[in-house]
C-alpha positions as CSV (number, residue, x, y, z in Angstrom):
1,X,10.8,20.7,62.2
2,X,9.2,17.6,63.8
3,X,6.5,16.8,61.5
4,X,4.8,14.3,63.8
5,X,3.9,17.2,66.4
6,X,0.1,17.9,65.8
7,X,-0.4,21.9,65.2
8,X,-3.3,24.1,66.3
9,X,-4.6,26.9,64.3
10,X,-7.1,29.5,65.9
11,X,-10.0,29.0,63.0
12,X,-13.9,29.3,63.3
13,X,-15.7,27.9,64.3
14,X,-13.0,25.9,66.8
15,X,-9.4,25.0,66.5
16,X,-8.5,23.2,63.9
17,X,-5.7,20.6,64.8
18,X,-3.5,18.9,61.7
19,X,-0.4,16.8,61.5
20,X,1.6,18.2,58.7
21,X,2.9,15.2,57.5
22,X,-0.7,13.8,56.7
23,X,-1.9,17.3,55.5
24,X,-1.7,18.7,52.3
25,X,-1.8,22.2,50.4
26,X,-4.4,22.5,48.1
27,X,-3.7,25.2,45.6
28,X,-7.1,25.6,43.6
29,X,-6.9,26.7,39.7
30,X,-4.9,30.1,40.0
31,X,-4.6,29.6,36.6
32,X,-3.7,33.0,34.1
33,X,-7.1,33.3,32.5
34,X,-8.6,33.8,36.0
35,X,-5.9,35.9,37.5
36,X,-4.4,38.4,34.8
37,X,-5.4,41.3,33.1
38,X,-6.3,41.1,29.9
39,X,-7.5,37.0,30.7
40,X,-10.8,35.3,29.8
41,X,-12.0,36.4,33.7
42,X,-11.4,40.0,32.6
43,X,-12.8,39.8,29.1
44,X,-16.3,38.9,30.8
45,X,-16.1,42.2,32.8
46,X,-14.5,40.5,36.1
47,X,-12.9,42.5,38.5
48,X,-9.5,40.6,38.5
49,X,-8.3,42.1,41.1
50,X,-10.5,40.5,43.8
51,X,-8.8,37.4,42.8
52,X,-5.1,38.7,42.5
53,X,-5.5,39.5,46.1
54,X,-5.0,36.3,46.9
55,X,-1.5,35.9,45.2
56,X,0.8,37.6,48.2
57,X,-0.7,35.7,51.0
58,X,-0.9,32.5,49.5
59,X,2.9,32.7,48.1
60,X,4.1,33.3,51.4
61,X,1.5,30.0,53.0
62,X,3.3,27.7,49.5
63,X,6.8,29.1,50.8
64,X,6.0,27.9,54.2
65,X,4.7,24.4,53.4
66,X,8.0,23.7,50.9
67,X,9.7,24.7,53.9
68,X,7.8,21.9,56.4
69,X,7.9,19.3,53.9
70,X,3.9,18.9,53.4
71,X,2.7,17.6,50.5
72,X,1.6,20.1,47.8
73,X,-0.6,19.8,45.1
74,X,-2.1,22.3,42.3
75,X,-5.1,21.9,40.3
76,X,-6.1,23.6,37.0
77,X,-9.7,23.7,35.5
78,X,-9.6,22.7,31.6
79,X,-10.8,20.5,28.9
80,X,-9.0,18.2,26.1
81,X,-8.7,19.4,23.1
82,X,-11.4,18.0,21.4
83,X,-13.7,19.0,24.5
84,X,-14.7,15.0,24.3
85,X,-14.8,15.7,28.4
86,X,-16.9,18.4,28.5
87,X,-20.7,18.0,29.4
88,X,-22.9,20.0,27.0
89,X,-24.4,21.9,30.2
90,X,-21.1,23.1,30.6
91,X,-19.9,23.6,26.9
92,X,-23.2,25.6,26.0
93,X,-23.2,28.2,29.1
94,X,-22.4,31.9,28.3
95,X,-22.3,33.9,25.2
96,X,-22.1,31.9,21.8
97,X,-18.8,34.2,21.0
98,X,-17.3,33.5,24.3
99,X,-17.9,29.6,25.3
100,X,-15.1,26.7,26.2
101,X,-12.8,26.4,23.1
102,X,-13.5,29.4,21.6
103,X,-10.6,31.7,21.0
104,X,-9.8,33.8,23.9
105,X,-7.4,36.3,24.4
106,X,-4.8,33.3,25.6
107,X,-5.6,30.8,23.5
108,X,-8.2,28.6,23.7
109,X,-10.6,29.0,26.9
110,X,-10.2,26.2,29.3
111,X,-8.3,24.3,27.1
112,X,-5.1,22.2,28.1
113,X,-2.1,23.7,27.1
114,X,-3.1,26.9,26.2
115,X,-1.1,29.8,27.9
116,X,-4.4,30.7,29.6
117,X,-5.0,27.5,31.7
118,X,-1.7,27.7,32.8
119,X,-0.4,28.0,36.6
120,X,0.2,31.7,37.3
121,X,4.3,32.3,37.8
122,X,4.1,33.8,41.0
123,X,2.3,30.6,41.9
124,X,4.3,28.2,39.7
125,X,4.4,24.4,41.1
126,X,7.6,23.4,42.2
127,X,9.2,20.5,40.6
128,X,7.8,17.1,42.0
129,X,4.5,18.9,43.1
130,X,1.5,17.4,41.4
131,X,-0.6,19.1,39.0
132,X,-4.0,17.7,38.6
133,X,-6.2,18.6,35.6
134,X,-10.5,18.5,36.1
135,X,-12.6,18.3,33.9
136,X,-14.9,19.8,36.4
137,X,-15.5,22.6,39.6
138,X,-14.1,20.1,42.1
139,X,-10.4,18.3,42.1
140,X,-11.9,14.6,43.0
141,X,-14.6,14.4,39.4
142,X,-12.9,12.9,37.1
143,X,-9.2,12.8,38.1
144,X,-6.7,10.6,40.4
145,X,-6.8,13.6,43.0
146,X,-8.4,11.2,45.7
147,X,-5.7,8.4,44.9
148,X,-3.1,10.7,45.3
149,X,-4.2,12.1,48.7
150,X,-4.7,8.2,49.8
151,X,-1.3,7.6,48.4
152,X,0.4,10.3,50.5
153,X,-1.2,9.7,53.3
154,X,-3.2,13.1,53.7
155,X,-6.1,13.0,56.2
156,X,-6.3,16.9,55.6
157,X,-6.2,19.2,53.5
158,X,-5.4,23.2,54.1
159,X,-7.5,24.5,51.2
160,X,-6.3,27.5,49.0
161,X,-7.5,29.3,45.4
162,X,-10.1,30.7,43.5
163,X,-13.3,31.1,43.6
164,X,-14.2,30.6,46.6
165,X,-18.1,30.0,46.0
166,X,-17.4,27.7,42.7
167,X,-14.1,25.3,42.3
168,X,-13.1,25.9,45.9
169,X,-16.1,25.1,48.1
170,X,-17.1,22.2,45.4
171,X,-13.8,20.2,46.2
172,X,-14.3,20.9,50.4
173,X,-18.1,19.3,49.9
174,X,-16.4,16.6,47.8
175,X,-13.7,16.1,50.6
176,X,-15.9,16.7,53.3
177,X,-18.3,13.6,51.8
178,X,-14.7,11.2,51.6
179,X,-14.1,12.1,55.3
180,X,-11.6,14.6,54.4
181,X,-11.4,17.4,57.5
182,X,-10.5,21.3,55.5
183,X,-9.3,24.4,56.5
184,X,-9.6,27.0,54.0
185,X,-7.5,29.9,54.3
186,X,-9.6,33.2,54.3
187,X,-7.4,35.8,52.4
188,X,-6.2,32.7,50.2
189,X,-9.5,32.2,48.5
190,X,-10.6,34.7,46.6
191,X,-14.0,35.6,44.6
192,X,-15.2,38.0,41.3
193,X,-17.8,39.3,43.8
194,X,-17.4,40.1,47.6
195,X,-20.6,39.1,48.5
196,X,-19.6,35.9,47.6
197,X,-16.8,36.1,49.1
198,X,-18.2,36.4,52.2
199,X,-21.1,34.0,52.3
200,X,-18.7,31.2,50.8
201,X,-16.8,30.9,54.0
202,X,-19.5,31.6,56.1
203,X,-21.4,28.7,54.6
204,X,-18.7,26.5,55.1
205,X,-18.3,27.1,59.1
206,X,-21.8,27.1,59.6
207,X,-23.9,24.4,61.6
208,X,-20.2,24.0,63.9
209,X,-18.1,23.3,60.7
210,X,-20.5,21.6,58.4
211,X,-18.2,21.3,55.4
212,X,-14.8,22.8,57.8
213,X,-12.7,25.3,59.0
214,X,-12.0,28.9,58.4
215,X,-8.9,31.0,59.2
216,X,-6.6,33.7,58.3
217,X,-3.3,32.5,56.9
218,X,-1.4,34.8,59.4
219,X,-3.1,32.2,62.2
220,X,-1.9,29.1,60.0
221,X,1.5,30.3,59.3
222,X,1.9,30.5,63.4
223,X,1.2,27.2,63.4
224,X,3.8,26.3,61.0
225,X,5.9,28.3,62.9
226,X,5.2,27.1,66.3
227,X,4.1,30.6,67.9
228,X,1.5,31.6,70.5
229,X,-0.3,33.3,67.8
230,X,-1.3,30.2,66.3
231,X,-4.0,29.6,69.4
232,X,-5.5,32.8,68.8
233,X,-9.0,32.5,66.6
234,X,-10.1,34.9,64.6
């Protein structure tokens, strides 16, 4: 495909145009201990399932953009180590037996390298895709996430992975504050609770877009694909 032709996606609250070649993928910290059973999410009594939902619809959007070219990039939330970059705001939240660092039932929680903070494999970055490791809830804090999307060229960014109301709508404020324009994908952002679920991407179409766009991947992946379906909102 042509990946100078602008595209058009039906999204709310108005069509959201995007050249693919300066548009890039954001897949948001579908990391193991957020996703799988038996993960740090679950061991706090998440419902992991309200994330794994996600999984399907955004492996067939990541099979789509390797197919158009368009630059990818994965993030993962985690800490060195020796937690050296790890605010003690951050370090000291939650239970004393179940805090960043502490065993988990993965390896260390939030920790790099551990089979917990690890990409899931259904979502597994393809070789050449960047990875970029946070110290924090949004993918510019702390990383070269901003000189990479300067570097490739990306004006926008197609905004994917869990949660929603945490490290996903973080990194749209932060890109929405560098002049970044998003689109995140509804049924590719998931939350523990639906009600955040809901008000996450309400709050982000709001006020005619006030942080971006929001659409259904099925409206995106027409885009992609060229179809009438693509100008349909929803």
């Amino acid at each position: 495909m042509d990946l100078r032709q602008p595209l058009t996606v039906g999204a709310a609250p108005y069509p959201f145009s995007f050249d693919p070649a300066e548009t890039a993928l954001v897949v948001i910290d579908m990391q193991r201990d957020f996703l799988e059973p038996g993960g740090f999410g679950e061991s706090l009594g998440n419902d992991v399932g309200q994330l794994r939902k996600v999984i399907d619809p955004l492996r067939a959007v990541l099979a789509a953009c390797r197919v158009a070219g368009m630059t990818v990039i994965h993030t993962r939330e985690g800490h060195l180590p020796d937690l050296s970059d790890c605010p003690p705001a951050k370090l000291l939240r939650g239970s004393p037996r179940a805090r960043i660092g502490d065993p988990g039932p993965k390896g260390r929680i939030l920790v790099r390298g551990e089979d917990g903070h690890d990409i899931i494999e259904e979502l597994y970055p393809a070789p050449g895709e960047p990875v970029i490791d946070k110290p924090g809830k949004g993918a510019f804090y702390a990383t070269d996430f901003g000189d990479l999307l300067v570097s490739h060229g990306i004006r926008k960014l197609v905004v994917t992975g869990v949660t929603t109301e945490v490290c996903v709508h973080t990194t749209v404020r932060e890109a929405n504050d560098r002049g970044y324009e998003c689109l995140v994908l509804s049924d590719c952002v998931g939350s523990y609770f639906p009600e955040f679920q809901r008000a996450g991407l309400e709050m982000i179409a709001a006020q005619g877009g006030i942080f971006g766009w929001t659409a259904p991947s099925e409206a995106f992946l027409a885009a992609l694909a060229g179809t009438s379906a693509a100008s349909q909102p929803r």
